[in-house]
N, C-alpha and C positions, 0 to 999 in steps of 0.2 A: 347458402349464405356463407362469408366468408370470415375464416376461422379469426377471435379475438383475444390473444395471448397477452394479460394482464405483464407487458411489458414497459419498460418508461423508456424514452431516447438512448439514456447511457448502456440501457441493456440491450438494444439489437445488438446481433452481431456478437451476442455472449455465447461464451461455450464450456460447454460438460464433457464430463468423463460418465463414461457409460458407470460405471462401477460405482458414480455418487449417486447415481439414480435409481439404478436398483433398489430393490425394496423398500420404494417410496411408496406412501400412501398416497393411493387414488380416495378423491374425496368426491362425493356426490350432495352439492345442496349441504355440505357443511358435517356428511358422515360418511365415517369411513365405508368402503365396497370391496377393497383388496388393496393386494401389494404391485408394484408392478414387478413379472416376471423376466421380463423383454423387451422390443422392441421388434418389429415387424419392419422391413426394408423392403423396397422395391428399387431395380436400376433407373434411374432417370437420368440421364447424361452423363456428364462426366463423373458425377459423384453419386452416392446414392442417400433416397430420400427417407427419411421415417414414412411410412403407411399408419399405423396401429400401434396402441398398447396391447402387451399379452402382459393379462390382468390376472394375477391366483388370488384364491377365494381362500379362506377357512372354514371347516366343516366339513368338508367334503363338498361342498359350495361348485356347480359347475364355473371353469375360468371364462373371463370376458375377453372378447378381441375390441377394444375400442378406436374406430377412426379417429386419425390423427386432428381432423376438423373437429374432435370435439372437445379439443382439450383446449380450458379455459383460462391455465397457470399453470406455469413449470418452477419446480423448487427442488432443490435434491432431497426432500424429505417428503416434500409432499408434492402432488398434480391433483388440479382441480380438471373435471370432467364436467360438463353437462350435459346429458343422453333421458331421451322421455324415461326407459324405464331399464333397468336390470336384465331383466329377463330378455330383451330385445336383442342383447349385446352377447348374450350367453354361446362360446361357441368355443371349439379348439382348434388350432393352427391347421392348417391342411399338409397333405405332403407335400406340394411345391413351396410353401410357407418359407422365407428365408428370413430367421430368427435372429437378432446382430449377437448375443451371446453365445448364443449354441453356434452360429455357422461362423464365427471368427475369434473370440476369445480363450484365450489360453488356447489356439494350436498355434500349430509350428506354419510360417509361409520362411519362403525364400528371401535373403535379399536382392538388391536390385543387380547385383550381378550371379545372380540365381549360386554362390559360391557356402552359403553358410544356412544350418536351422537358426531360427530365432521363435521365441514365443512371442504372443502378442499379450503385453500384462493390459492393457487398458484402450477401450475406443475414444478417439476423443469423435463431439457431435458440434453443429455452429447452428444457432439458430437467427435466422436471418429472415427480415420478411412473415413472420409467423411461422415459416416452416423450418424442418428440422434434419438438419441436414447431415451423414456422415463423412468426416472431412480426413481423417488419421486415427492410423493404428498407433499404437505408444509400446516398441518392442526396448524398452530403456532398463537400467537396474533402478533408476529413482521414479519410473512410472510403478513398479513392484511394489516399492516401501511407500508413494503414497499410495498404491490402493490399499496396503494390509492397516492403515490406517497411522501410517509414521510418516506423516507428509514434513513435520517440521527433523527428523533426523533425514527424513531426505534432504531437504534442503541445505541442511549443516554441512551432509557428505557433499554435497552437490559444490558447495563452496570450498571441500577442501582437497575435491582428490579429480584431476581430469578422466578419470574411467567414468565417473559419473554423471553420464550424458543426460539432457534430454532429448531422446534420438525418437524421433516420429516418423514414418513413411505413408505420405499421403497416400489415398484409397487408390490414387487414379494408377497407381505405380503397383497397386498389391496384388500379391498372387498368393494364392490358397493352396495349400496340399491336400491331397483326397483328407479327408474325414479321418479316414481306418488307416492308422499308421500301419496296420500290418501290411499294406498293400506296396509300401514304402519297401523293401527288402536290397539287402545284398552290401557286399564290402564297402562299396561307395557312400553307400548312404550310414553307414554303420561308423566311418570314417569320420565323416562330416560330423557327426553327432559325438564321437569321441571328443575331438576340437575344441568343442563347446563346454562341456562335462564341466571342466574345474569354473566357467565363467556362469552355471545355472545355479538358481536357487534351488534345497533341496527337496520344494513344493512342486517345483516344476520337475524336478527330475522326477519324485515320484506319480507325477501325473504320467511322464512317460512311461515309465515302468511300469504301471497297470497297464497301459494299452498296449505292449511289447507282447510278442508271444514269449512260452519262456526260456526256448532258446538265447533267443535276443536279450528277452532279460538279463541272463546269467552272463553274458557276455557285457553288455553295456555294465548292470552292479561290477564286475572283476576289474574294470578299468575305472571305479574310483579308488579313491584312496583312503586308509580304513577314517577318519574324521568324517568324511563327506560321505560315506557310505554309512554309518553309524546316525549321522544327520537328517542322511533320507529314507534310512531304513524308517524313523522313527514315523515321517508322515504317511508311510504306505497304509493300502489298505489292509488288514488283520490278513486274510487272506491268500492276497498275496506274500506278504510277510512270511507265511509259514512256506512256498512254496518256492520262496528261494532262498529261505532257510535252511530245507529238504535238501538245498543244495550245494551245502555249504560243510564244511569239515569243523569238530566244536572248536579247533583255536582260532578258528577264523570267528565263527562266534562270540567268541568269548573277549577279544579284541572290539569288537564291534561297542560289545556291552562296557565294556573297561569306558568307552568313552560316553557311557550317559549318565546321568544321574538314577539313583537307583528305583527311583518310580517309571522313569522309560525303560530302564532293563528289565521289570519287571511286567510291563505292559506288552514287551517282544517276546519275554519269553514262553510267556500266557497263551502264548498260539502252540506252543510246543507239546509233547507227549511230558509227563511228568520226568519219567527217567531220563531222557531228553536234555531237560531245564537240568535235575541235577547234575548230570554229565558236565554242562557248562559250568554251574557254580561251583566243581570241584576245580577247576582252572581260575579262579578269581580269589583272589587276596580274601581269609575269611569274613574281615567287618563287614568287607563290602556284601560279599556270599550272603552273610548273616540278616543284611534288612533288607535284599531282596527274597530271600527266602520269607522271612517273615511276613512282607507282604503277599507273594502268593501264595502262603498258607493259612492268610488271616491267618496266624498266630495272636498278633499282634495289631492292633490298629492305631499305635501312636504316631503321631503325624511327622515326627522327628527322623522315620525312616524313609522321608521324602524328603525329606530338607538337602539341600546343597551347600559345602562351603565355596565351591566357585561362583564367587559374587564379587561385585567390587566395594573397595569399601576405603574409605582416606580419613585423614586427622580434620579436624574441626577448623583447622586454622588456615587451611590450603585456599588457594584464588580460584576462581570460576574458570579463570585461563590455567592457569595450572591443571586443574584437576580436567580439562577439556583434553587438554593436549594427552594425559596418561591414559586418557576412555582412547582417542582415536587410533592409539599407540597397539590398543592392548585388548580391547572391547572382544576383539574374536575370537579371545583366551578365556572366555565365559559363557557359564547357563544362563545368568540372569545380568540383561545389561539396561534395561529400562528404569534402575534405579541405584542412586548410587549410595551406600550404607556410610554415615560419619560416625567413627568411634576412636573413642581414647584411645592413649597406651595400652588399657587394660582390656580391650574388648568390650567395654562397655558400650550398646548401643544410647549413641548422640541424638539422632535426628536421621532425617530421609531424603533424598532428593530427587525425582523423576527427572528424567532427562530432557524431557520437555522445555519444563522450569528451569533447566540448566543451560539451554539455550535461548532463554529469552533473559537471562540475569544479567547484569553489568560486568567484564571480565575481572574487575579488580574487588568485585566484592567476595567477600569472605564463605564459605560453605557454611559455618556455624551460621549469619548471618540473614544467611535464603531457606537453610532446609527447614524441614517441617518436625519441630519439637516433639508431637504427640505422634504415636508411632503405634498406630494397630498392629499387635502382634500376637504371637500364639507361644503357647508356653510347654517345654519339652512333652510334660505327660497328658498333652492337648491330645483329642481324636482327631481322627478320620470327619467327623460327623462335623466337632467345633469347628475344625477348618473351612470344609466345605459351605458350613452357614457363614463364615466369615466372608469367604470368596462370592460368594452370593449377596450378603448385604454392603460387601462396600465395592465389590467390580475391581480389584489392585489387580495387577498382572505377575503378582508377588508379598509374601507374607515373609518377616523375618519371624526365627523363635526364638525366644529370649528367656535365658533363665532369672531367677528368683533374687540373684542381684544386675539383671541389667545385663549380663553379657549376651551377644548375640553368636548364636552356636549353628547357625546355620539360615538357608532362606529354602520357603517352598515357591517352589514354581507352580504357574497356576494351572500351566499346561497337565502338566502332572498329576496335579488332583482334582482337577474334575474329568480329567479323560478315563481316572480308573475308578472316581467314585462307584459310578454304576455296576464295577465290578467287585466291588469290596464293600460295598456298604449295603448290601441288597438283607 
């Protein structure tokens, strides 16, 4: 019987990004069954076709492979399924299995004059006819920022700066690199990847760098430069981190660390031997020394020694365009740039503004105007513990602290404190 995808006219011929689909819910009869893991692809002509969902479970729940004929509605949050029973469907990928995330996402293929690496940030899919077809890789810097889920500051960028392509290379055009970059070797290819360095995200660089051996490592980390090196140290794996740390001299270290705020300095240094860590913070300006030390010595657990003053922050009285034009100017001279802080003369915190809301506002209106008066925040002699419940019940991507009359002394990032709760708060 053939397959009936709860589509209307305007949507044939609609299309997805692999990355809105993920961890959607498969729905069976109205309840949930799993998330989806993948997609299952076969070659069929020129392009290739969805076969299956790869379904994970909870529990320990064996995962489902679901034919693509069974799926009854596609949504990026949720796909309806209709299959007689669970158990029927219960199975795992085989080894010729060709998975669209694991065999194409986030690696490296060539371009079309096989001259340069590129990562692929996102697949796009057409579904056309019932079926599901994969049509383009999305190797762009604004396919990046909408998957990390900044599709409207892509946009923004997209409109203001021409490096910001949407640059796609259809499937029929792509070529794959083996799997195991280690098998990748030698000056040429070392070269090529140099090139690119200052044009990568520093999620992608540490993707590469985990899979580097660590020759390669050490040689690709030495050829950034210390900002972008400090950037991508910070998303590497722990592991790695300590192991070309191991390979590093402490002022090169200590440099590294000067450029983070002191909850990541002290989330890198945590991989280190104790004597180590202090060796570094004898090279570091004492304040700074002092609340990193105190966080990895739980000493201390006030939340103030997470806080950052690198934040932006303008007068009440500034234009939407105005205050757009200083973010574009200036944004990559910041830890925290998804909100922009309005305060007086005196430092007293005004209001808030998400940057979102800042592109969707009229350019002549006023920041007093749009921001957001009530302002959840944390207060110097705040814990570890208040904060983290705060970041948990309201999801910000940032906390200002604000003392006892209103001034705002600093901002936590949220990266920062929930990456090290687990290690401080146990």
């Amino acid at each position: 019987m053939a397959t009936t995808i709860s589509v209307n006219a305007k949507q044939r011929g609609q299309s997805y990004f692999l990355t809105e689909l993920l961890g959607a819910k498969i729905v069976l009869r109205g309840k949930k069954i799993g998330r989806l893991n993948d997609f299952v692809f076969v070659e069929s002509g020129k392009i290739p076709i969805v076969s299956h969902l790869y379904v994970g479970r909870a529990f320990g729940n064996p995962s489902l492979l679901i034919p693509w004929e069974k799926v009854r509605s596609l949504g990026r949050r949720r796909i309806g399924v209709d299959i007689e029973s669970v158990k029927k469907y219960e199975a795992d990928p085989g080894e010729e299995t060709k998975l669209l995330k694991d065999y194409i996402l986030d690696k490296k293929v060539l371009d079309l004059e096989g001259k340069e690496v590129e990562v692929v940030y996102d697949v796009r899919l057409i579904l056309i006819n019932n079926r599901l077809y994969v049509s383009e890789v999305d190797v762009s810097k604004y396919g990046l920022l909408r998957r990390i889920g900044l599709k409207r500051l892509a946009e923004f960028m997209y409109n203001i700066a021409d490096s910001m392509r949407k640059e796609t290379v259809s499937w029929a055009y792509f070529q794959s690199l083996p799997d195991k970059i280690g098998s990748f070797k030698g000056d040429v290819r070392l070269k090529v990847l140099k090139e690119k360095l200052s044009q990568m995200h520093p999620v992608d660089l540490a993707d590469i760098l985990e899979r580097l051996d660590q020759e390669q490592r050490v040689m690709v980390f030495d050829e950034l430069d210390t900002s972008r090196a400090s950037d991508t140290l910070e998303e590497i794996d722990p592991s790695v981190q300590k192991a070309i740390l191991s390979c590093l001299n402490n002022d090169r270290i200590a440099q590294l660390v000067k450029e983070m705020t002191p909850g990541q300095a002290a989330d890198v240094l945590a991989v280190l031997p104790s004597a180590e860590a202090n060796a570094v913070l004898k090279l570091l300006d004492i304040e700074n020394a002092r609340k990193i030390q105190a966080i990895l010595e739980r000493h201390e657990e006030k939340i103030l020694n997470y806080a950052t003053t690198n934040y932006m922050r303008f007068p009440p009285d500034v234009t939407i365009q105005q205050a757009g034009k200083e973010y574009r100017r200036t944004v990559k001279d910041y830890d925290v740039i998804m909100y922009l802080y309005v305060v007086d003369p005196d430092g007293k915190l005004l209001g808030v503004l998400d940057v979102r809301d800042m592109l969707r506002a009229n350019d002549t209106a006023l920041l007093k105007d749009v921001m957001y008066n009530v302002v959840t925040s944390l207060k110097p002699t705040s814990t570890l513990r208040e904060a983290s419940a705060k970041f948990t019940r309201y999801g910000f991507r940032a906390i200002p602290v604000v003392d006892d009359d209103g001034k705002i002394l600093g901002v936590v990032p949220y990266r920062d404190m929930m990456n090290l709760k687990h290690r401080f708060l146990e």
